[in-house]
LOVEX-194633 format. One record per residue (C-alpha): residue in one letter; x, y, z; residue number from 0. Coordinates in nm, 2 decimals. Layout:
<atoms>
+------+--------+--------+--------+-----+
| type |      X |      Y |      Z | seq |
+------+--------+--------+--------+-----+
|    A |      X |      Y |      Z | NUM |
...
+------+--------+--------+--------+-----+
</atoms>
This chain:
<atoms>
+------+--------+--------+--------+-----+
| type |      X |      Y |      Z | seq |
+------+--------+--------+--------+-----+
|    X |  -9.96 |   3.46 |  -0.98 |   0 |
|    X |  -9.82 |   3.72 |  -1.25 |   1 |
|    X | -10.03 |   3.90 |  -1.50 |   2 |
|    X | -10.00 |   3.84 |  -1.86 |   3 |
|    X |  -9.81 |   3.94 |  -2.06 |   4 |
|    X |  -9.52 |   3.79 |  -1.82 |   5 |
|    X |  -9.35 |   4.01 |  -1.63 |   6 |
|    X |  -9.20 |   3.76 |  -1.44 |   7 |
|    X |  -8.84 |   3.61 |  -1.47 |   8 |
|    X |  -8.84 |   3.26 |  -1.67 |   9 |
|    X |  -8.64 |   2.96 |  -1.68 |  10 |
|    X |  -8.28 |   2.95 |  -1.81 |  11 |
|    X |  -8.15 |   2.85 |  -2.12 |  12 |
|    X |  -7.79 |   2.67 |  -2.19 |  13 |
|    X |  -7.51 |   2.91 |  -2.29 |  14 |
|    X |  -7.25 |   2.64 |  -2.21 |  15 |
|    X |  -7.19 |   2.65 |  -2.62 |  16 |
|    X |  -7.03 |   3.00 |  -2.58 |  17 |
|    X |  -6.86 |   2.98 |  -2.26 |  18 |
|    X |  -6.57 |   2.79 |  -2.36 |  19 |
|    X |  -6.55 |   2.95 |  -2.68 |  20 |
|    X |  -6.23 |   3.24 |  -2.73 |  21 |
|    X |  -6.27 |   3.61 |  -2.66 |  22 |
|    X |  -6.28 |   3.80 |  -2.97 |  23 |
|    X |  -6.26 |   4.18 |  -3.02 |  24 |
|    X |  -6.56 |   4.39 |  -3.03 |  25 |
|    X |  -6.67 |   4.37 |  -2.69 |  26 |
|    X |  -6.62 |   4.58 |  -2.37 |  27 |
|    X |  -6.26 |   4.53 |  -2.29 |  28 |
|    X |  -6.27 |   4.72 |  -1.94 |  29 |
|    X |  -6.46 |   4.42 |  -1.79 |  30 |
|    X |  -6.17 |   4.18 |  -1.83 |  31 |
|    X |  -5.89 |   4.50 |  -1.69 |  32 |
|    X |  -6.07 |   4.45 |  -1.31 |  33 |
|    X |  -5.87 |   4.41 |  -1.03 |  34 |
|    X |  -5.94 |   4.04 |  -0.96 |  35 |
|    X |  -5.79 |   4.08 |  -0.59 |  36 |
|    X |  -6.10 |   4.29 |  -0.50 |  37 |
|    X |  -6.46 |   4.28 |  -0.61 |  38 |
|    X |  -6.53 |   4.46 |  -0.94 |  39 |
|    X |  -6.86 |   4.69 |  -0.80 |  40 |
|    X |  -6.71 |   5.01 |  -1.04 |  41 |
|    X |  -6.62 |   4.97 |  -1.45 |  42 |
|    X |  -6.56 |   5.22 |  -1.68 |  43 |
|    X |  -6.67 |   5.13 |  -2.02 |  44 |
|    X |  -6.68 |   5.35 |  -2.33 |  45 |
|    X |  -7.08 |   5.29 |  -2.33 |  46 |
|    X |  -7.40 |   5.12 |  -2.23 |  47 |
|    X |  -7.47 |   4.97 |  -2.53 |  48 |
|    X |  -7.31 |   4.70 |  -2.75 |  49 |
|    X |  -7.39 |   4.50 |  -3.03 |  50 |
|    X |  -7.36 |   4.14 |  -2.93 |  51 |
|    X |  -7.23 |   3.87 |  -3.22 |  52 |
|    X |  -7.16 |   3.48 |  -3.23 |  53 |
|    X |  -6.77 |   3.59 |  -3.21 |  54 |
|    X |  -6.78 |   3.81 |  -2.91 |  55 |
|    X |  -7.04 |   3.72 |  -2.67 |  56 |
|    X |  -6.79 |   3.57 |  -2.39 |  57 |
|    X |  -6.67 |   3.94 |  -2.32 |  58 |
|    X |  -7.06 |   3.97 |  -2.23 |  59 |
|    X |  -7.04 |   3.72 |  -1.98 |  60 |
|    X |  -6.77 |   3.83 |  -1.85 |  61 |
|    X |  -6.92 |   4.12 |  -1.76 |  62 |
|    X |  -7.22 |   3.98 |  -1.61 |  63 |
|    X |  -7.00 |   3.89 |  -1.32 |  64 |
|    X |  -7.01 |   4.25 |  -1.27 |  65 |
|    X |  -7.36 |   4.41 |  -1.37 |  66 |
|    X |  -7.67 |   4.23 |  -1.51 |  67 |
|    X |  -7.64 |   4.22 |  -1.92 |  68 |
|    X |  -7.99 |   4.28 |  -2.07 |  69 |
|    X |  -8.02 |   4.10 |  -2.37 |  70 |
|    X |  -8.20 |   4.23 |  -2.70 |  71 |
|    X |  -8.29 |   3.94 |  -2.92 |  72 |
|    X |  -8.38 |   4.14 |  -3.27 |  73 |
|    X |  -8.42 |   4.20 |  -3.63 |  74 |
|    X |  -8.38 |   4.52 |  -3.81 |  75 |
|    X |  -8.72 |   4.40 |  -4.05 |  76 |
|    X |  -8.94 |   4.33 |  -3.75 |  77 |
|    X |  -9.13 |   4.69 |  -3.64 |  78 |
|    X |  -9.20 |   4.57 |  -3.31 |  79 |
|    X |  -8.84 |   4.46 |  -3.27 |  80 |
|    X |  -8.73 |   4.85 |  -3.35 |  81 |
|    X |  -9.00 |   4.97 |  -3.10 |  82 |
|    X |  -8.83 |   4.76 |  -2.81 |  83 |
|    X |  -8.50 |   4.85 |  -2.88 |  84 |
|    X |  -8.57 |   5.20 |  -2.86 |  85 |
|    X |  -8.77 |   5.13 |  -2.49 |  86 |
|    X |  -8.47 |   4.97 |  -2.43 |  87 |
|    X |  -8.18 |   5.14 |  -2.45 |  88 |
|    X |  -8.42 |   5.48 |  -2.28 |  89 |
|    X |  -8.50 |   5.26 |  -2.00 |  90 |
|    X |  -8.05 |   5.13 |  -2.00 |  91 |
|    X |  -7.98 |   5.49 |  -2.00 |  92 |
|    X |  -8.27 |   5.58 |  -1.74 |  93 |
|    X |  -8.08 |   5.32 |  -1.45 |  94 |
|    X |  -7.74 |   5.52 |  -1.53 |  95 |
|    X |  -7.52 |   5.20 |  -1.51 |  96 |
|    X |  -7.69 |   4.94 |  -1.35 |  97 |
|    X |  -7.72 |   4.76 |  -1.64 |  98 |
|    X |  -7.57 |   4.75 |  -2.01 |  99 |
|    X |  -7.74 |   4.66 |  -2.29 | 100 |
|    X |  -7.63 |   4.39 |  -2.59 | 101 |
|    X |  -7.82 |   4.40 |  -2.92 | 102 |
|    X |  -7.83 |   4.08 |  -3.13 | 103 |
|    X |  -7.91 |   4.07 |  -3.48 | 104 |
|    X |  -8.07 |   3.74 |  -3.49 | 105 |
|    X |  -8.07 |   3.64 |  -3.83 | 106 |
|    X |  -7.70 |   3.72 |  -3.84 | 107 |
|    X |  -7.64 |   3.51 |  -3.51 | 108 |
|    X |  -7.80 |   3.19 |  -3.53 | 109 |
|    X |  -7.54 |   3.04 |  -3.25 | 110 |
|    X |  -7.71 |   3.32 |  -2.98 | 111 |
|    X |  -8.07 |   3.29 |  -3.16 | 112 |
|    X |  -8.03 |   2.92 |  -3.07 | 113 |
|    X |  -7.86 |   3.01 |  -2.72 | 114 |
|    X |  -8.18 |   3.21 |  -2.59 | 115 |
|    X |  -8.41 |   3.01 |  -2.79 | 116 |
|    X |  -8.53 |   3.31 |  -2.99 | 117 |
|    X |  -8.83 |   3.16 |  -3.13 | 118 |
|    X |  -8.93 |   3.52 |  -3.25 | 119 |
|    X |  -8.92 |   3.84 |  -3.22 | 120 |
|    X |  -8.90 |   4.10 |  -3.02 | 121 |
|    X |  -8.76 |   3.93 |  -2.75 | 122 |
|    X |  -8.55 |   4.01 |  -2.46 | 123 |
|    X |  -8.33 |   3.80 |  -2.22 | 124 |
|    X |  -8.03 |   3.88 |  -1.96 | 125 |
|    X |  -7.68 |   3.74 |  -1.79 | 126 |
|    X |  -7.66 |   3.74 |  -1.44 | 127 |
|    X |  -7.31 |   3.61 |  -1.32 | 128 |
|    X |  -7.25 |   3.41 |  -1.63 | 129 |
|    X |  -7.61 |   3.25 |  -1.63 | 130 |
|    X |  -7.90 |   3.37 |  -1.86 | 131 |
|    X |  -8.23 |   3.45 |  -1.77 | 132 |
|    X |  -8.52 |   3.49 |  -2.02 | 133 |
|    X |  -8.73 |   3.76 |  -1.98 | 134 |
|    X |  -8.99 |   3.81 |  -2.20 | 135 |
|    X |  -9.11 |   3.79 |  -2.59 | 136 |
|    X |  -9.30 |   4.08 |  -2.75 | 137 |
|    X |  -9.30 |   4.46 |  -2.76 | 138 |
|    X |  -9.44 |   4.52 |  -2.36 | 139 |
|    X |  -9.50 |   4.82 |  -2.23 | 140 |
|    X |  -9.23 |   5.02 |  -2.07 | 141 |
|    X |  -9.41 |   5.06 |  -1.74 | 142 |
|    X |  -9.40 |   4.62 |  -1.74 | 143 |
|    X |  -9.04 |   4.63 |  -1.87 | 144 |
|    X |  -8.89 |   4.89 |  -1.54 | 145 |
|    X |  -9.11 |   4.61 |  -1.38 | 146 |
|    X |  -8.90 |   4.30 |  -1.50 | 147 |
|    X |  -8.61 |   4.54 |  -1.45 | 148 |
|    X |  -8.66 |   4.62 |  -1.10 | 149 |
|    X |  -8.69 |   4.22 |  -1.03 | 150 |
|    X |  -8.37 |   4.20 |  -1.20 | 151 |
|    X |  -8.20 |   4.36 |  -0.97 | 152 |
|    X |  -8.36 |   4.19 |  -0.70 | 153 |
|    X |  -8.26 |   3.85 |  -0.89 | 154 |
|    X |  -7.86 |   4.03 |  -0.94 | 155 |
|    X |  -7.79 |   4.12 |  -0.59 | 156 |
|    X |  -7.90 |   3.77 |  -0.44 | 157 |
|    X |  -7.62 |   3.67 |  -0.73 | 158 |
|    X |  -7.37 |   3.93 |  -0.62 | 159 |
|    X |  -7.40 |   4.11 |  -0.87 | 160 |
|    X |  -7.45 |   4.45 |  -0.77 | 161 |
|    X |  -7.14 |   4.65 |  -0.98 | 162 |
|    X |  -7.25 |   4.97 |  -1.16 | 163 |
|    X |  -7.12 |   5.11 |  -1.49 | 164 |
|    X |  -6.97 |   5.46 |  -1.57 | 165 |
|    X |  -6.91 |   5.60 |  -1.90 | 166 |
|    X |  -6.60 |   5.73 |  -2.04 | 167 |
|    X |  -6.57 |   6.08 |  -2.09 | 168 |
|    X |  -6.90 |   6.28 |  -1.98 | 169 |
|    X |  -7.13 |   6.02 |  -1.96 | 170 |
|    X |  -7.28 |   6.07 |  -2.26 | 171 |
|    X |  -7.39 |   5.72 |  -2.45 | 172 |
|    X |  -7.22 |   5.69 |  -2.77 | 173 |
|    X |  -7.59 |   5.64 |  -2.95 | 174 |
|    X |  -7.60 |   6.02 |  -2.82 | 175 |
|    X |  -7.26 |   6.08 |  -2.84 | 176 |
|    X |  -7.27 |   6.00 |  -3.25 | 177 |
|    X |  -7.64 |   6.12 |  -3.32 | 178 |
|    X |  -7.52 |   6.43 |  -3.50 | 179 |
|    X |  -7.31 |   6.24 |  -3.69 | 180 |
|    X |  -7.48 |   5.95 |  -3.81 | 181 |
|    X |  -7.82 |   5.94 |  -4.02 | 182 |
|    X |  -8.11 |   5.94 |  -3.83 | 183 |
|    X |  -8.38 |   5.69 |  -3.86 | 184 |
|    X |  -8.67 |   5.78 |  -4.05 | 185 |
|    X |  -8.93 |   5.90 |  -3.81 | 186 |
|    X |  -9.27 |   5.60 |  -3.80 | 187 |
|    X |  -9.58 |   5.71 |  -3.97 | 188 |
|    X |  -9.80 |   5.89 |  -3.75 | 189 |
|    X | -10.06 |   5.61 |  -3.67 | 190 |
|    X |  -9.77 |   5.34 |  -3.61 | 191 |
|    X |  -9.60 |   5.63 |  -3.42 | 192 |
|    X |  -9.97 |   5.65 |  -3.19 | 193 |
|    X | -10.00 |   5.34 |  -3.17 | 194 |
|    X |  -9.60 |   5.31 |  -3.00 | 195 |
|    X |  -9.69 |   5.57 |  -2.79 | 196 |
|    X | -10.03 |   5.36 |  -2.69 | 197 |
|    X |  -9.84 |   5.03 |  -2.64 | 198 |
|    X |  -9.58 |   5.21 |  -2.41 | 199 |
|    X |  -9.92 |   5.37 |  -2.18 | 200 |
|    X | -10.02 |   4.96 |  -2.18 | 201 |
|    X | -10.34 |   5.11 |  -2.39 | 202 |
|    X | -10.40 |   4.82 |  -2.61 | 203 |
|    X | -10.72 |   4.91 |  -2.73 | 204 |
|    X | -10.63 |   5.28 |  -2.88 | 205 |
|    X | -10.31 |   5.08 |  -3.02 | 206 |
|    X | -10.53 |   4.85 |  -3.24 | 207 |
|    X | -10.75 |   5.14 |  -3.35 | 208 |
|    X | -10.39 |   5.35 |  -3.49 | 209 |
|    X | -10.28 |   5.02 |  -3.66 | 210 |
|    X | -10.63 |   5.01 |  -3.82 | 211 |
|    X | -10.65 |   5.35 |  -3.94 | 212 |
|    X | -10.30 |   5.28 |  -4.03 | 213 |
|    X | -10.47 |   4.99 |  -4.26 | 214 |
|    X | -10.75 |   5.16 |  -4.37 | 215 |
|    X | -10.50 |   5.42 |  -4.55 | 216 |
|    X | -10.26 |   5.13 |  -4.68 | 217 |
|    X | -10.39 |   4.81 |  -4.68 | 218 |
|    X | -10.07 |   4.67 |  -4.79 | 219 |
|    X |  -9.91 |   4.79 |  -4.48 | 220 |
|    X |  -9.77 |   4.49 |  -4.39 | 221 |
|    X |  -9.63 |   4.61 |  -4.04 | 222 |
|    X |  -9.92 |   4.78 |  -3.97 | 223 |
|    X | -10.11 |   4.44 |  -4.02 | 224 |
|    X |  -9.82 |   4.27 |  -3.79 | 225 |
|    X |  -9.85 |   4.54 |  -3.52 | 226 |
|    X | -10.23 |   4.48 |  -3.51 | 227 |
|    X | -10.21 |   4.10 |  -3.50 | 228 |
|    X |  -9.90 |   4.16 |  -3.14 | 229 |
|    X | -10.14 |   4.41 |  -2.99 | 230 |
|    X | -10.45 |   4.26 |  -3.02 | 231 |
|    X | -10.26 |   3.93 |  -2.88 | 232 |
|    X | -10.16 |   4.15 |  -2.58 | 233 |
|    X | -10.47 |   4.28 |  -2.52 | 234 |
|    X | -10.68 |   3.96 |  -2.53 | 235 |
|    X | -10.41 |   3.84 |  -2.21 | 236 |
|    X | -10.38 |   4.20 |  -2.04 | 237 |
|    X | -10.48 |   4.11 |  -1.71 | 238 |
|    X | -10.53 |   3.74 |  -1.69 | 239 |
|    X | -10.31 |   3.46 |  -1.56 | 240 |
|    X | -10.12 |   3.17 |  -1.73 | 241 |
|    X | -10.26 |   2.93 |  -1.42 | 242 |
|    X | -10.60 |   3.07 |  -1.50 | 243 |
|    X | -10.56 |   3.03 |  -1.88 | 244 |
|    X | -10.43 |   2.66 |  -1.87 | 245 |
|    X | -10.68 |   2.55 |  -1.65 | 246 |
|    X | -10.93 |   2.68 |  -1.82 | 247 |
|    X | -10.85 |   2.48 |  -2.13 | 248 |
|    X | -10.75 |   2.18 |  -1.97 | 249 |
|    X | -11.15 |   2.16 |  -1.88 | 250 |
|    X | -11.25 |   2.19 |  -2.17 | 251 |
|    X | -11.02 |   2.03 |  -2.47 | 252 |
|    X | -11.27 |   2.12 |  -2.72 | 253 |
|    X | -11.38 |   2.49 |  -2.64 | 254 |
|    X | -11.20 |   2.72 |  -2.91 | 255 |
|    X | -11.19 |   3.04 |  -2.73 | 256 |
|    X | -10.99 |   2.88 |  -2.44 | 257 |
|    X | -10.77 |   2.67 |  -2.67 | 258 |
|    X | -10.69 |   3.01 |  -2.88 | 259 |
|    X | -10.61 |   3.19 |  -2.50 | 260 |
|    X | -10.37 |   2.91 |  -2.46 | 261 |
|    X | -10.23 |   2.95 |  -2.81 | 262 |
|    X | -10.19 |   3.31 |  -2.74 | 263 |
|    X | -10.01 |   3.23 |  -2.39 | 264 |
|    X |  -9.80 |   3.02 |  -2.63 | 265 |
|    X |  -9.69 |   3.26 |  -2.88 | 266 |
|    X |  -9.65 |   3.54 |  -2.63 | 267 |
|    X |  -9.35 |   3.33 |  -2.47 | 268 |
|    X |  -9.21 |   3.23 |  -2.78 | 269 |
|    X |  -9.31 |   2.81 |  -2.81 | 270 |
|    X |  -9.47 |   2.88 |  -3.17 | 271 |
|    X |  -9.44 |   2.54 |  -3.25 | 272 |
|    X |  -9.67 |   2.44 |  -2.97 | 273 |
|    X |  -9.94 |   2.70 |  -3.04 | 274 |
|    X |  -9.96 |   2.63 |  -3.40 | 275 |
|    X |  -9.98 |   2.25 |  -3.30 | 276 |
|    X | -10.27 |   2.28 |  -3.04 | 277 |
|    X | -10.49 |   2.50 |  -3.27 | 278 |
|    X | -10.43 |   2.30 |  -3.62 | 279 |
|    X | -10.50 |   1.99 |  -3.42 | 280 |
|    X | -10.84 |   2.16 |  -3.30 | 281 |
|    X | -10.90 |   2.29 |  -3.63 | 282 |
|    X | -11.08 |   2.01 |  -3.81 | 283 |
|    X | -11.33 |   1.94 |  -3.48 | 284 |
|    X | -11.51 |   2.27 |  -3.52 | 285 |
|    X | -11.76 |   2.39 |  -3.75 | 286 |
|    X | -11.88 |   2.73 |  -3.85 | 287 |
|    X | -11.78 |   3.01 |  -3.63 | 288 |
|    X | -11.53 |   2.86 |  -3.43 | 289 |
|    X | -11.32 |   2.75 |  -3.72 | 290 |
|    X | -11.34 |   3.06 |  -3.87 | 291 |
|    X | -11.20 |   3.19 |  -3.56 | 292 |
|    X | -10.94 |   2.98 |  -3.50 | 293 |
|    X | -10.84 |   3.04 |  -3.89 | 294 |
|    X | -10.78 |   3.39 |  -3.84 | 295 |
|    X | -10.60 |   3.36 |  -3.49 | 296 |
|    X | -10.38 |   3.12 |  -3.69 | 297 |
|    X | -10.31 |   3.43 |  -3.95 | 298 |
|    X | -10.25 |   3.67 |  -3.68 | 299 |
|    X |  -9.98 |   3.46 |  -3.56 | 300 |
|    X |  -9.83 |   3.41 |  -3.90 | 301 |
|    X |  -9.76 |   3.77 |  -3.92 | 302 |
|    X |  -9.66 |   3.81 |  -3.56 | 303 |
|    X |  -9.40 |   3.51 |  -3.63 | 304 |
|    X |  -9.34 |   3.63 |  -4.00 | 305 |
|    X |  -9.46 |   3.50 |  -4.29 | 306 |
|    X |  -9.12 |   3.40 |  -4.42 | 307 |
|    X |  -9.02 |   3.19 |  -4.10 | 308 |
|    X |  -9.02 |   2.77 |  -4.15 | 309 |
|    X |  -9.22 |   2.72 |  -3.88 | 310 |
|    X |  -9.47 |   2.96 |  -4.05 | 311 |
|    X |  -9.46 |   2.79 |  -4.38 | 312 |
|    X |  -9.49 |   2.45 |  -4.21 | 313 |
|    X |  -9.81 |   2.56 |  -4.05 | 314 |
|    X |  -9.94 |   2.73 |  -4.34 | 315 |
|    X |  -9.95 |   2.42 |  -4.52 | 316 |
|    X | -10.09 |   2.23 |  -4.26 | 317 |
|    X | -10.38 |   2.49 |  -4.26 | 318 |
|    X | -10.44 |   2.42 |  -4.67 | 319 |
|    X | -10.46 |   2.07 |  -4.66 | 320 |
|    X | -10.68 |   2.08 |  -4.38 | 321 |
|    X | -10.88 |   2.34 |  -4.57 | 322 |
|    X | -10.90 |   2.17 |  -4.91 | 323 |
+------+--------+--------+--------+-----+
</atoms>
């Protein structure tokens, strides 16, 4: 049975929408110049990394055929979303070729959002042979992302998939290539920076005490309040399992704690609609602390999920009638 957070290999979702649909421009045009008379197990590509779009996204699956696509579902206003990128595309550039990696802007790309059922983000998914693979929601540590990586490849070769990926010229991504001539990014405040640096070591607890400080200073910090509400999700599952969780509840309908574990399980692979469901349902059967508990577990997620997402202001709602 795996540990939560998942750091197994989920499901599939249905990409059948985009397969048919034209090639555009914009993605890696090496993988459709391979000799089709022998298998394509070398490319050269001008990079690792691409930015993936509703338009272009059948180059991508062409080159799945070759090497596994990783998939990052994200939003430039989401902090977390930012954090996984950059684990990303160090851990891409770490394999040297073995995989490539596609950015998706989700808001901008509701046909892909929709595609790998981006419920919210961070999230990250992958092609294998013109078939997607979910992988996980939320901003993991790197040491559990080389995991799901590793079982990637496992998952790749018993596909065929086992091509490999050399950049033009020396090697060099682009992303590095450019960096002297580009802006850089403005470098995180140092408790959100500690508390990166925590996530990435999987230690949850010195995580939530940076995002604290972090709102102590600025209480209007709104991602530090965010990152709080993710890590303190991830550490309340670090080390138990989704059969363990489930059953758990299943005994007992009416025990909050074990409800909110399920919620949590819930959020963490992306079915907000489900948590928010199960705990506003259980709401108005508790009394004193346990609805105060489940109140605030309901806030966390709104910020995890983002305060300006419909499913957010649906719940929200629900919460205030229920309230008053």
């Amino acid at each position: 049975m795996s540990q939560i957070p998942p750091s197994h290999l989920r499901g599939a979702v249905d990409l059948s929408s985009l397969v048919n649909r034209a090639a555009t421009s914009g993605g890696p045009a090496a993988a459709s110049g391979a000799d089709p008379d022998s298998p394509a197990q070398a490319l050269v590509l001008p990079s690792l990394f691409f930015e993936g779009t509703d338009a272009n996204f059948n180059d991508f699956l062409d080159l799945s055929m070759t090497v596994p696509v990783i998939v990052d579902l994200a939003a430039s206003w989401a902090e977390p979303s930012q954090q996984l990128s950059r684990v990303l595309e160090r851990v891409i550039q770490d394999y040297a070729g073995q995989f490539v990696l596609v950015t998706v802007d989700v808001d901008s790309n509701p046909q892909l959002a929709q595609a790998f059922q981006a419920q919210s983000v961070p999230a990250a998914a992958a092609v294998i042979a013109g078939r997607p693979v979910q992988l996980f929601a939320g901003a993991l540590p790197e040491a559990q992302i080389r995991d799901v990586f590793e079982q990637l490849l496992q998952l790749a070769a018993q596909n065929g998939v086992t091509g490999r990926v050399t950049v033009e010229g020396d090697g060099a991504a682009p992303a590095e290539a450019d960096a002297a001539a580009e802006p850089q990014p403005e470098p995180l405040p140092p408790h959100h920076a500690e508390a990166y640096e925590a996530i990435e070591r999987g230690d949850f607890d010195e995580a939530i005490a940076e995002y604290k400080l972090a709102i102590a200073q600025d209480p209007r910090d709104t991602m530090a309040v965010a990152g709080l509400a993710q890590v303190s999700l991830l550490a309340r599952l670090q080390g138990r399992t989704a059969d363990e969780i489930r059953s758990a509840a299943a005994q007992d309908p009416d025990d909050a704690e074990a409800q909110e574990l399920v919620a949590d399980l819930d959020i963490s692979g992306g079915h907000v609609d489900d948590a928010f469901d199960r705990l506003l349902t259980l709401f108005p059967k508790l009394g004193g602390p346990e609805r105060d508990s489940v109140r605030a577990r309901l806030l966390d997620y709104f910020e995890i999920v983002g305060v300006d997402d419909p499913r957010v202001m649906k719940a929200r709602a629900r919460l205030a009638s229920l309230l008053y």
